[in-house]
N, CA, C and O atoms as CSV, one atom per row, in Angstrom:
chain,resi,resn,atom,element,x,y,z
A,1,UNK,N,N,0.857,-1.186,0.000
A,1,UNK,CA,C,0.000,0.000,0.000
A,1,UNK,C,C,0.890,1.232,0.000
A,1,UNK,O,O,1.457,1.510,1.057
A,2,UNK,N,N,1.032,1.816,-0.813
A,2,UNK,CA,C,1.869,3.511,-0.895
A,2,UNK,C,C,1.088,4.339,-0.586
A,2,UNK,O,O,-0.134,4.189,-0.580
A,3,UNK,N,N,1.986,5.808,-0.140
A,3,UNK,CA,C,0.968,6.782,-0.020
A,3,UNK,C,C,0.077,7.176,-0.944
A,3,UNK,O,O,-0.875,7.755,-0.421
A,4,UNK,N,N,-0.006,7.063,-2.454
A,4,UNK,CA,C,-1.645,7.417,-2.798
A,4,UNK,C,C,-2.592,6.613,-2.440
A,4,UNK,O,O,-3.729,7.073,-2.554
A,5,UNK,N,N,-2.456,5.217,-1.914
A,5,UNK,CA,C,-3.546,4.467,-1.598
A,5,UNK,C,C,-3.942,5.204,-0.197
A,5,UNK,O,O,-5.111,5.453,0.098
A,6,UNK,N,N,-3.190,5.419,0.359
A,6,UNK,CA,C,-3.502,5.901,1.912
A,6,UNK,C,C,-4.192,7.287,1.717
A,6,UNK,O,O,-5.130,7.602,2.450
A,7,UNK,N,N,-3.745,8.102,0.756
A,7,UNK,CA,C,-4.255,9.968,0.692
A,7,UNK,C,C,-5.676,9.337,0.312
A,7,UNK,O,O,-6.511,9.689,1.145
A,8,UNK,N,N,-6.304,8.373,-0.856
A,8,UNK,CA,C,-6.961,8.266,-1.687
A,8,UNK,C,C,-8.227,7.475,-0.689
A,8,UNK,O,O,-9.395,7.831,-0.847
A,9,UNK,N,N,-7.883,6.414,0.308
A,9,UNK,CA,C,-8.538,6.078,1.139
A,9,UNK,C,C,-9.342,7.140,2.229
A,9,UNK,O,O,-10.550,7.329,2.375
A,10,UNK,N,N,-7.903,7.887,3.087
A,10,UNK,CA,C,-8.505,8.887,3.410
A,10,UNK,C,C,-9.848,9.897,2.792
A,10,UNK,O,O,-10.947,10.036,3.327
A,11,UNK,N,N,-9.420,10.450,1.663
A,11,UNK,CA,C,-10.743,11.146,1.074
A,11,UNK,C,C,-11.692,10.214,0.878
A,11,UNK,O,O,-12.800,10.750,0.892
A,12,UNK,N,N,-11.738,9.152,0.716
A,12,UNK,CA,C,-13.257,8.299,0.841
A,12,UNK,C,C,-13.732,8.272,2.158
A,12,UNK,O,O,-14.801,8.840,2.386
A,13,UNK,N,N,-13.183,7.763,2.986
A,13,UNK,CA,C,-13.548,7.944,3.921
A,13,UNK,C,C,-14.288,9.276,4.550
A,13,UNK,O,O,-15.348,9.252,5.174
A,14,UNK,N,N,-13.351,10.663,4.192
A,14,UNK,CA,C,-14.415,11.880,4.410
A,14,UNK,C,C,-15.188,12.546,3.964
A,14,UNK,O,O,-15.684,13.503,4.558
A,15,UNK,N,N,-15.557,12.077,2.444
A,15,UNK,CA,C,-16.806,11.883,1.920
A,15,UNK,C,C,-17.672,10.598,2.578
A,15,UNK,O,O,-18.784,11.123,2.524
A,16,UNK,N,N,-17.799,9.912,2.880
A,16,UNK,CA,C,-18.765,8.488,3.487
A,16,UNK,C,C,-19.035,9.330,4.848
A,16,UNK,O,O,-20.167,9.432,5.320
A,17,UNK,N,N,-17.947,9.890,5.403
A,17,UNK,CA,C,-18.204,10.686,7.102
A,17,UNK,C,C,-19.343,11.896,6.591
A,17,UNK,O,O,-20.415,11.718,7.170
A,18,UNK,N,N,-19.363,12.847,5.833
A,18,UNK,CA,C,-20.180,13.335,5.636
A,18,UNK,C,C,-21.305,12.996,4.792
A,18,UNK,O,O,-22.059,13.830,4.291
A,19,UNK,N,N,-21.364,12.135,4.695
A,19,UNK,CA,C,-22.777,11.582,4.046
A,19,UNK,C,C,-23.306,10.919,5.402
A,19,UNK,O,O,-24.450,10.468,5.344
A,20,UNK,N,N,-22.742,10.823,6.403
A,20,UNK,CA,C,-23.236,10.466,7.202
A,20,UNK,C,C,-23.955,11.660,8.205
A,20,UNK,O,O,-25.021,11.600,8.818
A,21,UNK,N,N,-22.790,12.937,8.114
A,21,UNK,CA,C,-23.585,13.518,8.747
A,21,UNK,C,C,-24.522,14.285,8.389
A,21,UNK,O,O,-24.814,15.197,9.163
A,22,UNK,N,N,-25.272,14.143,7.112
A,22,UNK,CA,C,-26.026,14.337,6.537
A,22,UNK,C,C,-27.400,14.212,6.919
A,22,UNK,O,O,-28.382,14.950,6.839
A,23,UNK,N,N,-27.130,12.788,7.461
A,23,UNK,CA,C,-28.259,12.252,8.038
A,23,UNK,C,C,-29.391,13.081,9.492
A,23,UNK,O,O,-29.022,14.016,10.202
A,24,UNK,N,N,-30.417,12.547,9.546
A,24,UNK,CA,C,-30.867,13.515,10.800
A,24,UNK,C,C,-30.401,12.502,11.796
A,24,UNK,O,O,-30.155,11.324,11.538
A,25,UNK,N,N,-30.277,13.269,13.327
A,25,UNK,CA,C,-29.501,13.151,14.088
A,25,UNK,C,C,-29.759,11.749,14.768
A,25,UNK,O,O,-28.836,11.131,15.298
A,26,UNK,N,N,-31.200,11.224,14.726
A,26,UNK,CA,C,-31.111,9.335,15.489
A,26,UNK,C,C,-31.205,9.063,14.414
A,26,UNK,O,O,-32.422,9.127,14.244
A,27,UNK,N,N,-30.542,8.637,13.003
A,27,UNK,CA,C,-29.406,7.894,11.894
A,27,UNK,C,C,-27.863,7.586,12.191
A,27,UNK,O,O,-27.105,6.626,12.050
A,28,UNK,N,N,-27.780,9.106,12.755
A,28,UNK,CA,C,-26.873,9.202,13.216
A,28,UNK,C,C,-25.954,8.538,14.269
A,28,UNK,O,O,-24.829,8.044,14.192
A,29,UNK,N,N,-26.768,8.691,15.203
A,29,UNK,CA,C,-26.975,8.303,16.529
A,29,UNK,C,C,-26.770,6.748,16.263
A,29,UNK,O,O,-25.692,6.301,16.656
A,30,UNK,N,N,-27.531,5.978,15.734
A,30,UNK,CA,C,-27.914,4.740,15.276
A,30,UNK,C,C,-26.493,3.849,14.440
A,30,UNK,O,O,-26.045,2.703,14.482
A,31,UNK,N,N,-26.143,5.147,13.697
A,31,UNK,CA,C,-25.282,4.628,12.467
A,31,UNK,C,C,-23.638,4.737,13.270
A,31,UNK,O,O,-22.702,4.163,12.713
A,32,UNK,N,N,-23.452,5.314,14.262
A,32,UNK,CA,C,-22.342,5.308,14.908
A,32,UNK,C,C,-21.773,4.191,16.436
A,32,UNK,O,O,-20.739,3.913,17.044
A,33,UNK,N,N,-23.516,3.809,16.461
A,33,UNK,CA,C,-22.970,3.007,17.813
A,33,UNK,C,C,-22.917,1.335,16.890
A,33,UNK,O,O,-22.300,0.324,17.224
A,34,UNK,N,N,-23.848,1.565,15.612
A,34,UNK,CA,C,-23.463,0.434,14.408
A,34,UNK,C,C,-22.055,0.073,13.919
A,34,UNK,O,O,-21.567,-1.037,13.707
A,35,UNK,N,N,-21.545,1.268,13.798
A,35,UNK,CA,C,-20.092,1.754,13.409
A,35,UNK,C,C,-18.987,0.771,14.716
A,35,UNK,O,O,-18.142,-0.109,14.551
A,36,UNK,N,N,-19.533,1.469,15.993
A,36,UNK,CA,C,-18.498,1.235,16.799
A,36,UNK,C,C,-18.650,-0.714,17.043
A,36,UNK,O,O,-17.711,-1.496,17.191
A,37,UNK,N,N,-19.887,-0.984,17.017
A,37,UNK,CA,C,-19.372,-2.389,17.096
A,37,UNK,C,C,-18.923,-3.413,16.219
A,37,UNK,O,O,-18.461,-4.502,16.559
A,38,UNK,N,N,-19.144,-2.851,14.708
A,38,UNK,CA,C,-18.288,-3.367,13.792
A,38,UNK,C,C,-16.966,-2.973,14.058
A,38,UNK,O,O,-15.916,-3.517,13.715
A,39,UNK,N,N,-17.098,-2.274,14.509
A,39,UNK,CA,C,-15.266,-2.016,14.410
A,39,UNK,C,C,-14.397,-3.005,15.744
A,39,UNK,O,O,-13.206,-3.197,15.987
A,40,UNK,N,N,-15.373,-3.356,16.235
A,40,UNK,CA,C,-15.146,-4.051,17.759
A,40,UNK,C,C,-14.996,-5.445,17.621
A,40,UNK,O,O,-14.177,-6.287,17.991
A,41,UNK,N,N,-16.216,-5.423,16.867
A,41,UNK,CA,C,-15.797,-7.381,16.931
A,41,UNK,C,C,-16.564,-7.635,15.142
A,41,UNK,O,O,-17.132,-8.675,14.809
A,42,UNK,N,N,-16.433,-6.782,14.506
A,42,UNK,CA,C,-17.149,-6.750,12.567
A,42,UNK,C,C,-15.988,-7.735,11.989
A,42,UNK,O,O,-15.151,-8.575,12.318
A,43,UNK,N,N,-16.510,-7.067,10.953
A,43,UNK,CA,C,-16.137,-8.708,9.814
A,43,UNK,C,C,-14.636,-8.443,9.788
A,43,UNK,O,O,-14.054,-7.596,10.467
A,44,UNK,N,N,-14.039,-9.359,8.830
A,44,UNK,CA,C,-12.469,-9.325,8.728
A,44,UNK,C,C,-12.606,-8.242,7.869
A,44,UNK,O,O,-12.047,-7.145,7.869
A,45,UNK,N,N,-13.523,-8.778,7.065
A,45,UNK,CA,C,-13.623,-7.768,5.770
A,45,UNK,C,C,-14.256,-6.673,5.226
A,45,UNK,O,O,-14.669,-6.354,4.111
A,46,UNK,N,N,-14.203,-6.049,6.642
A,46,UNK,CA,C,-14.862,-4.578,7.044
A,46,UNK,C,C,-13.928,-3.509,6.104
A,46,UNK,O,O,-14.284,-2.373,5.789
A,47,UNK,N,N,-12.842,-4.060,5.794
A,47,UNK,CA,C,-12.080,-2.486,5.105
A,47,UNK,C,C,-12.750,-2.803,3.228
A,47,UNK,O,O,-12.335,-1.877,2.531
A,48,UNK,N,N,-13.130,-3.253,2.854
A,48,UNK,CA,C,-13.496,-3.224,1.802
A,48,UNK,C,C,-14.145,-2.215,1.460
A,48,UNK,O,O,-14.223,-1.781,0.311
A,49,UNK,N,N,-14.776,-1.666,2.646
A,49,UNK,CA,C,-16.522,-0.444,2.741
A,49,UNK,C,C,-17.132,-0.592,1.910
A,49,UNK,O,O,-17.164,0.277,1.039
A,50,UNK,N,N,-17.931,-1.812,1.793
A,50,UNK,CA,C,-19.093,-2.398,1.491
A,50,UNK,C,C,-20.153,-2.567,2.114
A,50,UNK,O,O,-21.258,-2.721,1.593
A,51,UNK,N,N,-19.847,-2.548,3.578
A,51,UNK,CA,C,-20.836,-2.600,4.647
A,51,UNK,C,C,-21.052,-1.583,5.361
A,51,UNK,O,O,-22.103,-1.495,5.996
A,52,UNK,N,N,-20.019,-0.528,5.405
A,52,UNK,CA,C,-20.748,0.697,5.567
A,52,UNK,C,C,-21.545,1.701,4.979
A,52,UNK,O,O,-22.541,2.323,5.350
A,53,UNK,N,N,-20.564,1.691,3.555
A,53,UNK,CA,C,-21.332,2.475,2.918
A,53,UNK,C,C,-23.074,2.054,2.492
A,53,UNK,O,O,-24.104,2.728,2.524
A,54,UNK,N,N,-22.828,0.796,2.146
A,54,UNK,CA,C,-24.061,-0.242,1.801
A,54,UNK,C,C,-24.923,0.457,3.047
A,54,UNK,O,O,-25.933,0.961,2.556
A,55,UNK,N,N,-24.884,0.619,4.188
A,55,UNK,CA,C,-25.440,0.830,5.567
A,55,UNK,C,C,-26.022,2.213,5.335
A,55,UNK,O,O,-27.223,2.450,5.467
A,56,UNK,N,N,-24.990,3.237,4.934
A,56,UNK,CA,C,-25.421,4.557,4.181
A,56,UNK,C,C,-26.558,4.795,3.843
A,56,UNK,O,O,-27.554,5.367,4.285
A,57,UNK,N,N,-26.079,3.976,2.525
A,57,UNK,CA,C,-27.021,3.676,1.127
A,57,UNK,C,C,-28.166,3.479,1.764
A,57,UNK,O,O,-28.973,4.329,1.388
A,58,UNK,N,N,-28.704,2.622,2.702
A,58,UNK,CA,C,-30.043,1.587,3.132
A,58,UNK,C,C,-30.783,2.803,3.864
A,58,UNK,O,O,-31.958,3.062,3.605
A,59,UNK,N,N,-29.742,3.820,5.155
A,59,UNK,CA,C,-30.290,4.868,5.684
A,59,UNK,C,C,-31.220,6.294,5.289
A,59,UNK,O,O,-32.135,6.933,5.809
A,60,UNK,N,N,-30.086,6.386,3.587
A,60,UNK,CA,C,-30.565,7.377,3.469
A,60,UNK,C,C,-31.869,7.227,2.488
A,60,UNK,O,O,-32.710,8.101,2.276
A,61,UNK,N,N,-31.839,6.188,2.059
A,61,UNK,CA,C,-33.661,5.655,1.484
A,61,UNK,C,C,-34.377,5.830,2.302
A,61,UNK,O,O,-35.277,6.670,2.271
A,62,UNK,N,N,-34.050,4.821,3.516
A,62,UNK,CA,C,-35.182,5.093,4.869
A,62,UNK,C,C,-35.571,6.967,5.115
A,62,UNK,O,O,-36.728,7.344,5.300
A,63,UNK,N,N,-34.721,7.657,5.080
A,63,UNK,CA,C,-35.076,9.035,5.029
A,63,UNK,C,C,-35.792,9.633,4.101
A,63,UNK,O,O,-36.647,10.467,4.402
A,64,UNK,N,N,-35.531,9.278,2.844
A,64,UNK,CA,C,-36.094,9.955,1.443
A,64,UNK,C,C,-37.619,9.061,1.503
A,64,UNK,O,O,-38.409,9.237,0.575
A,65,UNK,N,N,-38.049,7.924,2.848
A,65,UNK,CA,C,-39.000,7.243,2.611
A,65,UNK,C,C,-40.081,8.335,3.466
A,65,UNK,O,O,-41.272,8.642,3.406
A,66,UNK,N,N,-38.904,8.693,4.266
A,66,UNK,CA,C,-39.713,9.264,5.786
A,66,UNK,C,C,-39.953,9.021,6.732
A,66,UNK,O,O,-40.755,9.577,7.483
A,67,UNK,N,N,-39.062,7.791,6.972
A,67,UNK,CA,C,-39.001,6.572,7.597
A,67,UNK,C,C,-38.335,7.291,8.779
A,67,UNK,O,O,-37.809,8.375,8.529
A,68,UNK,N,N,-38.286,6.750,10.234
A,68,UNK,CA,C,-37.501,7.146,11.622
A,68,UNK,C,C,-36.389,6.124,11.331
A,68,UNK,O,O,-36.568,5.522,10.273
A,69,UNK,N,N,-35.072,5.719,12.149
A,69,UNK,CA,C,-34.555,4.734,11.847
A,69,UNK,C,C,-35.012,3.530,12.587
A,69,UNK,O,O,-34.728,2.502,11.973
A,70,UNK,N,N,-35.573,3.350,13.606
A,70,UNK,CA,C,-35.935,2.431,14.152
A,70,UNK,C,C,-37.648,1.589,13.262
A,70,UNK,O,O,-38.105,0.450,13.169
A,71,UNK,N,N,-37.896,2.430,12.980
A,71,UNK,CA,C,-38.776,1.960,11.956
A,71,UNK,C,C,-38.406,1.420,10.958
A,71,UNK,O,O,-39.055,0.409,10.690
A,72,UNK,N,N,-37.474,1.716,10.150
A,72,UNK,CA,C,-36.781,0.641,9.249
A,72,UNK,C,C,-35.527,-0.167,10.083
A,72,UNK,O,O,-34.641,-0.353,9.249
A,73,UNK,N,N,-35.272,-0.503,10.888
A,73,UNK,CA,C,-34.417,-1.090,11.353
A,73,UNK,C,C,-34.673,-2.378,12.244
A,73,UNK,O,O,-34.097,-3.460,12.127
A,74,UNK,N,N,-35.947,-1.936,13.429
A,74,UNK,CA,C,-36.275,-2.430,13.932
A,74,UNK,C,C,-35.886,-1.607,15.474
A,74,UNK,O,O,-35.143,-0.628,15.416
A,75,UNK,N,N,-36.346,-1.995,16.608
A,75,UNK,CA,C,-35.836,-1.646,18.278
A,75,UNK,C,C,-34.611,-2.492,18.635
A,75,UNK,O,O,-33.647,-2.163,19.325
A,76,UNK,N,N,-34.830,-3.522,18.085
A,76,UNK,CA,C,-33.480,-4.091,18.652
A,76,UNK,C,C,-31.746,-3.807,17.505
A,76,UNK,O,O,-31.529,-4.520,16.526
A,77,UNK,N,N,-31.021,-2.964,17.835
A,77,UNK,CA,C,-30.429,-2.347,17.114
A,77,UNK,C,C,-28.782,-3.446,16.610
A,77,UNK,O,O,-28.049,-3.528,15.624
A,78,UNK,N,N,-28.886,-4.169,18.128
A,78,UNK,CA,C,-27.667,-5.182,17.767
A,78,UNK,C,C,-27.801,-6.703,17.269
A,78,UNK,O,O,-26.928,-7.505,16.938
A,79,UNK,N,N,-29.316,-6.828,17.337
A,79,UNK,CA,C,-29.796,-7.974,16.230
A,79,UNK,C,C,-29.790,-7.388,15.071
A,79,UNK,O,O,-29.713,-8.248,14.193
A,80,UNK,N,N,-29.846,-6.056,14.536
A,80,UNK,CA,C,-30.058,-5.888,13.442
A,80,UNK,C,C,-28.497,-5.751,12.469
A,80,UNK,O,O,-28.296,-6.026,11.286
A,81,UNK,N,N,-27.420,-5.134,13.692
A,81,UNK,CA,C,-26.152,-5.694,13.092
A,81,UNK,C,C,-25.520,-6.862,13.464
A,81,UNK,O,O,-24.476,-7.163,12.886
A,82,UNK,N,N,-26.032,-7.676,14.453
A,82,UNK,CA,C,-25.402,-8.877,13.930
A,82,UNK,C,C,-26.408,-9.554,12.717
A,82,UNK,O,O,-25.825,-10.167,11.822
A,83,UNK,N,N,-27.431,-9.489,12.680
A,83,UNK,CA,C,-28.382,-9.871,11.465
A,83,UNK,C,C,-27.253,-9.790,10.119
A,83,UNK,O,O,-27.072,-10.774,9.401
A,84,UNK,N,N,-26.600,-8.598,9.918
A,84,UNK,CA,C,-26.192,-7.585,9.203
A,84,UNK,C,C,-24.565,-8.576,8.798
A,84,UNK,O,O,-24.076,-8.396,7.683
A,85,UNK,N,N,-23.924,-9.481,9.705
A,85,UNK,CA,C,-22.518,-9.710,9.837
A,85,UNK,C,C,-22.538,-11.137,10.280
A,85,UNK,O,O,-21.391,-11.467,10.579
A,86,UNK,N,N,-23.428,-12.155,10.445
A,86,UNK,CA,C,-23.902,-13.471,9.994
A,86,UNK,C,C,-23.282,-14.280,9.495
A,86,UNK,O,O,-22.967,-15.319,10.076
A,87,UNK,N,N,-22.872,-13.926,7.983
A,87,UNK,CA,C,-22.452,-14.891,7.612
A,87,UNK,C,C,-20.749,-14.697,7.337
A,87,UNK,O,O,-20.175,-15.359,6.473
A,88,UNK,N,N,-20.279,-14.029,7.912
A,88,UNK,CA,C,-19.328,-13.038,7.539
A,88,UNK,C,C,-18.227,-13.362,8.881
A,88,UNK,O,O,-18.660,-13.177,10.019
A,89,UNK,N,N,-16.968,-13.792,8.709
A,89,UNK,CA,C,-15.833,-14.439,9.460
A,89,UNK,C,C,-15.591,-12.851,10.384
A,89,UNK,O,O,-15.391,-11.705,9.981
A,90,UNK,N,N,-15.691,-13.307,11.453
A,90,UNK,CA,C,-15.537,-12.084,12.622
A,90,UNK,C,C,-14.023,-11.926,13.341
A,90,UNK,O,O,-13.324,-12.889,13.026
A,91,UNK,N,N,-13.291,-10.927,14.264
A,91,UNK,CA,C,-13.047,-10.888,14.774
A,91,UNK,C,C,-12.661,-11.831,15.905
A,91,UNK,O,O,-11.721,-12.499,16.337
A,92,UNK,N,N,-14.162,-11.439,16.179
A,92,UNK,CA,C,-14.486,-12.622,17.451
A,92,UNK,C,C,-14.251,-14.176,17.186
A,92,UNK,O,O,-13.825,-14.900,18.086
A,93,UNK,N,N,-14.485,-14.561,16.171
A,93,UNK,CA,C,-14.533,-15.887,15.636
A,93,UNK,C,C,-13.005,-16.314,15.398
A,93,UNK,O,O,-12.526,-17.448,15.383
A,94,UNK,N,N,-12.368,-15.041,15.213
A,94,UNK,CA,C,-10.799,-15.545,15.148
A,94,UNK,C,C,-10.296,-15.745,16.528
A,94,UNK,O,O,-9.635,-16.772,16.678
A,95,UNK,N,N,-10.436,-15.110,17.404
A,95,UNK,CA,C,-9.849,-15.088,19.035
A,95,UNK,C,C,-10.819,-16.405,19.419
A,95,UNK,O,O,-10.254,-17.400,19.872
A,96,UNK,N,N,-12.205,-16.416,19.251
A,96,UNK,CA,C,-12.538,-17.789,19.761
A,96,UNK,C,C,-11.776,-19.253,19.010
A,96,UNK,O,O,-12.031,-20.355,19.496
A,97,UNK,N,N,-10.996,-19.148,18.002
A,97,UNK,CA,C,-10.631,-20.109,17.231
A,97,UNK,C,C,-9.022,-20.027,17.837
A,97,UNK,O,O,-8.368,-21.010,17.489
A,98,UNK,N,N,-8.574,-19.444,18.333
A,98,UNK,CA,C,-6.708,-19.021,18.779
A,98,UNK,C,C,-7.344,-19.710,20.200
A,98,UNK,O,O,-6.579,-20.612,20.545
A,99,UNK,N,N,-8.221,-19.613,20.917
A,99,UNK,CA,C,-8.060,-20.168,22.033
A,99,UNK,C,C,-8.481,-21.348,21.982
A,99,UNK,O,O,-7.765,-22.153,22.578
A,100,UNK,N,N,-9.514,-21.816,21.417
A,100,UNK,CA,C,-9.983,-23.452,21.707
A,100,UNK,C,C,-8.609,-23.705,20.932
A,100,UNK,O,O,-8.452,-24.926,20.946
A,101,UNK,N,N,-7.428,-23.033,20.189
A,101,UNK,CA,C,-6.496,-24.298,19.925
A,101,UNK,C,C,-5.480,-24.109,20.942
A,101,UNK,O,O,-4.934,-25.195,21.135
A,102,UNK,N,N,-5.095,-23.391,21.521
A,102,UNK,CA,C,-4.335,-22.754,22.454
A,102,UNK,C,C,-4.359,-24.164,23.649
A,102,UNK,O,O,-3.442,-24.904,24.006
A,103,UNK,N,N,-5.756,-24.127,24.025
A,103,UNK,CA,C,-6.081,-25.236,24.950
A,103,UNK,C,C,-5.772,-26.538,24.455
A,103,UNK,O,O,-4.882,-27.044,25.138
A,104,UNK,N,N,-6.167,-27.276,23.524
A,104,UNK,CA,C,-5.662,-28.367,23.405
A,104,UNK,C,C,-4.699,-28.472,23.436
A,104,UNK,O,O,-4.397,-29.652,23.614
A,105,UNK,N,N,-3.681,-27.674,23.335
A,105,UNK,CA,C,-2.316,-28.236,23.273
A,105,UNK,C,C,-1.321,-28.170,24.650
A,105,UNK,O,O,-0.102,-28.314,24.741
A,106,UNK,N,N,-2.117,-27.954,25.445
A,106,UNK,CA,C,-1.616,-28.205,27.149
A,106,UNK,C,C,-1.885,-29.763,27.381
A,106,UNK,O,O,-1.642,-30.275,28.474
């Protein structure tokens, strides 16, 4: 990766940040505590930004619908991202896989 991949990433990224804050403020609200737990225990293949932006994309329909976000989303906000990251090799799934082998070998 050289620095134009890195300058070039950056500016996507702060275009996607302001399309976010675009949004009205519980999208927002919604789309950042979404944010923080993908980033916590989300897919391997979270840097692609397919799943955020895709996440964007889905929000800002719900708005142009007239939609609240919990109305298109649902109340339960962390079924709806793990719903969201399913089928998709986690984080978590790697540290649970380093330790069940960790153990057998004592």
């Amino acid at each position: 990766m050289g620095i134009q991949d890195i300058i070039e990433g950056k500016k996507q990224w702060r275009v996607h940040m302001a399309r976010v804050k675009a949004l009205p403020p519980d999208y927002q609200i919604v789309y950042k505590e979404m944010q923080r737990y993908f980033f916590k225990v989300g897919p391997v293949d979270l840097s692609d930004g397919t799943l955020l932006s895709g996440l964007v994309d889905f929000f800002e329909e719900g708005v142009a619908a007239g939609k609240g976000v919990l109305e298109l989303i649902g109340i339960d906000v962390a079924a709806f991202s793990d719903d969201l990251i399913k089928d998709s090799r986690t984080y978590a799934d790697i540290y649970q896989q380093s330790i069940s082998g960790e153990s057998g070998k004592c």
